[in-house]
C-alpha positions in Angstrom: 102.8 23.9 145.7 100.0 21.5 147.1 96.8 22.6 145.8 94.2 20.3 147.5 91.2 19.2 144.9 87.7 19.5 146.1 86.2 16.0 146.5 82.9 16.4 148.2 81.5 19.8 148.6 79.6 20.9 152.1 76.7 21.4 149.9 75.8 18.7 148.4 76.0 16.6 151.5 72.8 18.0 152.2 71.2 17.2 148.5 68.5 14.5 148.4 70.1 11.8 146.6 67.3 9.2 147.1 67.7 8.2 143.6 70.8 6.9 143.4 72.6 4.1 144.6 73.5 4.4 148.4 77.6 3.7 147.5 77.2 6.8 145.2 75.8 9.3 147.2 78.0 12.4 148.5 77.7 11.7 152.5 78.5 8.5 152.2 81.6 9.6 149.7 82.3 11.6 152.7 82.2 8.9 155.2 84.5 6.5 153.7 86.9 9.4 152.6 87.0 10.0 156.0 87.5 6.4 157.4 89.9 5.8 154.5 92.0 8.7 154.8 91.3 11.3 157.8 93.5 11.3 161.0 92.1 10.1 164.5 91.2 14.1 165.1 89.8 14.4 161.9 87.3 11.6 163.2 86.6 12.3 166.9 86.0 15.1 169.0 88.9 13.9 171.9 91.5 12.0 171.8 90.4 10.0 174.5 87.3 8.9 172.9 86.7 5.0 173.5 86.4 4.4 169.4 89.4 5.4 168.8 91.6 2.5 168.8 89.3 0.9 165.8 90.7 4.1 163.7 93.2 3.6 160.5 91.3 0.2 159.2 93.0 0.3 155.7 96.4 1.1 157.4 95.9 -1.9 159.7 94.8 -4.4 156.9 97.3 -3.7 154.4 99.6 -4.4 157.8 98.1 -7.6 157.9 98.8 -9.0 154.3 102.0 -7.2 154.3 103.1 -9.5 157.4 101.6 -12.5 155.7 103.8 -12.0 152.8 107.0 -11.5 154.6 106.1 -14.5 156.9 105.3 -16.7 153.3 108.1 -15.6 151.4 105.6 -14.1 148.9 106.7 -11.6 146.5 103.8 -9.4 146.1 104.8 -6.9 142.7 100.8 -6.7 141.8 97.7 -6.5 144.7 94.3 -5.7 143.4 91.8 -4.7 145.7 88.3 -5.6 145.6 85.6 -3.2 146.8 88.0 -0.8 147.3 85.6 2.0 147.7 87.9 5.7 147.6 90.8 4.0 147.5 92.3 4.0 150.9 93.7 0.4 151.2 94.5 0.2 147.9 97.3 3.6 148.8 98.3 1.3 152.0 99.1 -1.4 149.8 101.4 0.9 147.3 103.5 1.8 150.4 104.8 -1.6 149.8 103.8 -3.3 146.7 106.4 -3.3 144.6 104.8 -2.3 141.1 101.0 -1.9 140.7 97.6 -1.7 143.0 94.5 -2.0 141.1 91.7 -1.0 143.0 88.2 -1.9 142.0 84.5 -1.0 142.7 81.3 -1.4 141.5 80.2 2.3 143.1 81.3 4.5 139.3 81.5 7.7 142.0 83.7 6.3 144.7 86.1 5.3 141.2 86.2 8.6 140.1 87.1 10.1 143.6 89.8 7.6 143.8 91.2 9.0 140.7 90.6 12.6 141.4 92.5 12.0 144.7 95.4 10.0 143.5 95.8 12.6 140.5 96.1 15.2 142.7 97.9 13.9 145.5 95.0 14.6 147.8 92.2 16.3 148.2 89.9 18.5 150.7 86.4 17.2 151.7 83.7 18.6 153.7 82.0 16.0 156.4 78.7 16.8 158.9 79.1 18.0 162.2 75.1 18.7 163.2 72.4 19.8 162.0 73.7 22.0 158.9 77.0 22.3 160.1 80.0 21.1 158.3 84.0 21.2 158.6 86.5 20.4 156.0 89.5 17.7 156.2 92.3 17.8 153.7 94.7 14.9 153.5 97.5 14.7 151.5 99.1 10.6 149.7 102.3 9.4 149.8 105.0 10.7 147.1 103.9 9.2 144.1 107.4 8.9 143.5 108.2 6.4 146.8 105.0 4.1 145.7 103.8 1.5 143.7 101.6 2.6 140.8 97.9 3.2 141.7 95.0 2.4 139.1 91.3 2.5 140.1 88.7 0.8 137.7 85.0 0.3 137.6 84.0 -3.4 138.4 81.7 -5.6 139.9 83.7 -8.0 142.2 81.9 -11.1 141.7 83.1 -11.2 138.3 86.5 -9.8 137.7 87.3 -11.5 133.9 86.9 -7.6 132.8 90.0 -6.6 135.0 93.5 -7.0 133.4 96.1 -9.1 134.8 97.2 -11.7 137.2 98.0 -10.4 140.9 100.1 -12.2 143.5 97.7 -10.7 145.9 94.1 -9.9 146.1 92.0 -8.3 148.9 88.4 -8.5 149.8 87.4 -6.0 152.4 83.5 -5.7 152.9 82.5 -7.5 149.7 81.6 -10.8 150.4 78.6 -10.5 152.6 77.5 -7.8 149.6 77.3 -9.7 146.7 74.3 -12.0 145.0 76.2 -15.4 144.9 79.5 -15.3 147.8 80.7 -18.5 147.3 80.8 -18.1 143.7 82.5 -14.7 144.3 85.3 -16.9 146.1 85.4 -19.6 144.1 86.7 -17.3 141.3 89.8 -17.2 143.1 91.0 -20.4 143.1 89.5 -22.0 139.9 92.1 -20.7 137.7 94.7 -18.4 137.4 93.3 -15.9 136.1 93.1 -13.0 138.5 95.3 -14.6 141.7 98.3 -17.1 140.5 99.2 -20.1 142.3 101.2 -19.4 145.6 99.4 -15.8 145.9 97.8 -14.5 148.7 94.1 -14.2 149.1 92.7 -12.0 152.2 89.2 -11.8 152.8 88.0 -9.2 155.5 83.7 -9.1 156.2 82.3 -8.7 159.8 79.6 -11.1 158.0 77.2 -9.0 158.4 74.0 -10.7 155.7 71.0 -8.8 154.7 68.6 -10.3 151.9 69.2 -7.1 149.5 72.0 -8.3 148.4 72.4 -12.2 148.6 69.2 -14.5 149.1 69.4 -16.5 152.5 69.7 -19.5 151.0 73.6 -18.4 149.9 75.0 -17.0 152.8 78.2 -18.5 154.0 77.1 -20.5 157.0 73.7 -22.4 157.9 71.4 -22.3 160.7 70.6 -25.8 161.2 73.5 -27.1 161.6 75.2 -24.3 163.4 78.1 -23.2 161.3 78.8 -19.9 161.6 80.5 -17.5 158.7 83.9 -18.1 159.6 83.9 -22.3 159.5 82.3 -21.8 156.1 84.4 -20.0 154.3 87.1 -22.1 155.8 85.3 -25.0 154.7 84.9 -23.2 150.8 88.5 -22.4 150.2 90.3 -25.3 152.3 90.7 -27.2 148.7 92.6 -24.2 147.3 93.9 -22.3 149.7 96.0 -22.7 153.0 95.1 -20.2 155.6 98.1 -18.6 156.8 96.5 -16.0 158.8 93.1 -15.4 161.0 92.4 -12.1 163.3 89.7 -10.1 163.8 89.8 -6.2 163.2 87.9 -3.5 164.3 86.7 -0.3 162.2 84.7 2.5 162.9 82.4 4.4 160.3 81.8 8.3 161.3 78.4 9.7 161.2 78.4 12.7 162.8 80.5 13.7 166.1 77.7 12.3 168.4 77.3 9.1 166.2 79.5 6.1 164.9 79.1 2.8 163.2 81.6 0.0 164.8 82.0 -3.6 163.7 84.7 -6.2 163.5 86.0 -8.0 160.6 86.9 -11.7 160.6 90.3 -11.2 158.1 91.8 -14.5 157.1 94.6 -14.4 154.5 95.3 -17.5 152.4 98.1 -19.0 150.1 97.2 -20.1 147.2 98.0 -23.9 146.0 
C-alpha cells in the first residue's frame, strides 16, 4: 500500500524564511515540486489555459537527450544531472538510462526532498491557491523496479571533482546563467575525462537569463559590443570539444499561484563529446 510522504506542509509555505537561501525555502520547494512532478491539472485551473503546452519541462528534456543518444549511437548507462533541483529530470532520465542517475544541487533542502521522494516512491505536497488557501498534489514515481538507479547528492555545479564517477551523459538545466564563472563551469566538461568521457553527450538548457548576483557582467556568455548573443557564445566555448548534435528551444512554466505564472524558453543544445 502507497503511503504518500509529506514533503512540504501547507504551513510552512506561509513561514518567513527571509533568512535562508531562496533555493531552500518551502514555497519555492513547492513550486519546483510542482513543475517537476504535478500533472497539467495539478498546475492550471482549465485545461484550456494558454500555458499549458510549456507543461512537463523535465519530461520533454530528458526526450531531448534521449533522442540525441539514439540518433549518435550513444550508450548512455550513467547521466548525472546538474542543478537538478527535486529531482524531476533526473526520474525522466531513469526511465531510460540504463544503470545510474546522479542528480546534483547545491540547494541541501531540494537534495533531501529528492531523497525523501525517491525513498518513498512519492510524496504529497501542499502548494498556494490565494491568499491563505492551499490544496495538496500527490504524485506517485515510476517502479523502482523498471528504472535506472536514482542517487541525489549535495554539490555545487561549477565544480563537480567531489562527485563520483564518469557519466556518458551530463545535463545542465538552469545552471549556467547561475553560477560565478560560466565558462569555467563548461570548460570542466571537456578538459578531461573526469565527469563526461569522450564521445558523451553534454546538454545544456538556460533561457540565459544574467543577473549580477550571481556572475559579474564581465563573464557572461555573450558581449554587447560586439553583438554576440548567449547562444553564439557558448557555441563558440565548446566548438573545440564538442560537436553540437542538437539545438531547440523549450518552453517551461513556473506556477505561482492560479492567477500567476513565470514562462521562459530555454536555448537546449546537446553536444558529443570529442
Amino acid at each position: 500500500m502507497f503511503v504518500p510522504q509529506i514533503l512540504v506542509k501547507s504551513e510552512e509555505i506561509f513561514e518567513p524564511e527571509s533568512h535562508i537561501s531562496q533555493y531552500d525555502r518551502a514555497r519555492e520547494i513547492s513550486k519546483y515540486l510542482l513543475m517537476h512532478y504535478g500533472v497539467v491539472d495539478d498546475a492550471f485551473e482549465r485545461a484550456d489555459h494558454p500555458l499549458a503546452a510549456a507543461h512537463g519541462y523535465p519530461r520533454r528534456l530528458s526526450e531531448v537527450l534521449r533522442a540525441s543518444a539514439q540518433s549518435t549511437g550513444t550508450r548512455v548507462r550513467t547521466a548525472l544531472d546538474v542543478g537538478c533541483n527535486v529531482g524531476g529530470v533526473s526520474h525522466a532520465l531513469s526511465t531510460w538510462v540504463e544503470d545510474r542517475v546522479v542528480g546534483v544541487d547545491i540547494s541541501r533542502r531540494s537534495i533531501e526532498v529528492a531523497k525523501a521522494l525517491t525513498i518513498g516512491g512519492g510524496g504529497v505536497f501542499s502548494i498556494v491557491q490565494q491568499g491563505p488557501f492551499t490544496k495538496d498534489v500527490e504524485v506517485r514515481l515510476p517502479d523502482a523496479d523498471t528504472c535506472a538507479r536514482v542517487e541525489f547528492e549535495v554539490g555545487d555545479g561549477a565544480d563537480l571533482q567531489a562527485i563520483d564517477g564518469t557519466f556518458d551523459a551530463v545535463l545542465l538545466s538552469n545552471v549556467v546563467d547561475r553560477v560565478a564563472d560560466p565558462a569555467l563551469c563548461l570548460q570542466q566538461f571537456g578538459a578531461s575525462e573526469r565527469t563526461l568521457r569522450s564521445g558523451g553527450l553534454l546538454m545544456i538548457a538556460c533561457p540565459w537569463s544574467w543577473y549580477p548576483e550571481y556572475s559579474p557582467p564581465g563573464s557572461w556568455l555573450g558581449s554587447a559590443w560586439d553583438a554576440t548573443p548567449s547562444e553564439e557564445a557558448v557555441k563558440t566555448l565548446l566548438a573545440n570539444d564538442f560537436d553540437l548534435v542538437t539545438e531547440v528551444d523549450e518552453p517551461c512554466v513556473l506556477r505561482q499561484n492560479p492567477r500567476e505564472y513565470d514562462y521562459f524558453e530555454a536555448h537546449v543544445t546537446v553536444w558529443q563529446k570529442h
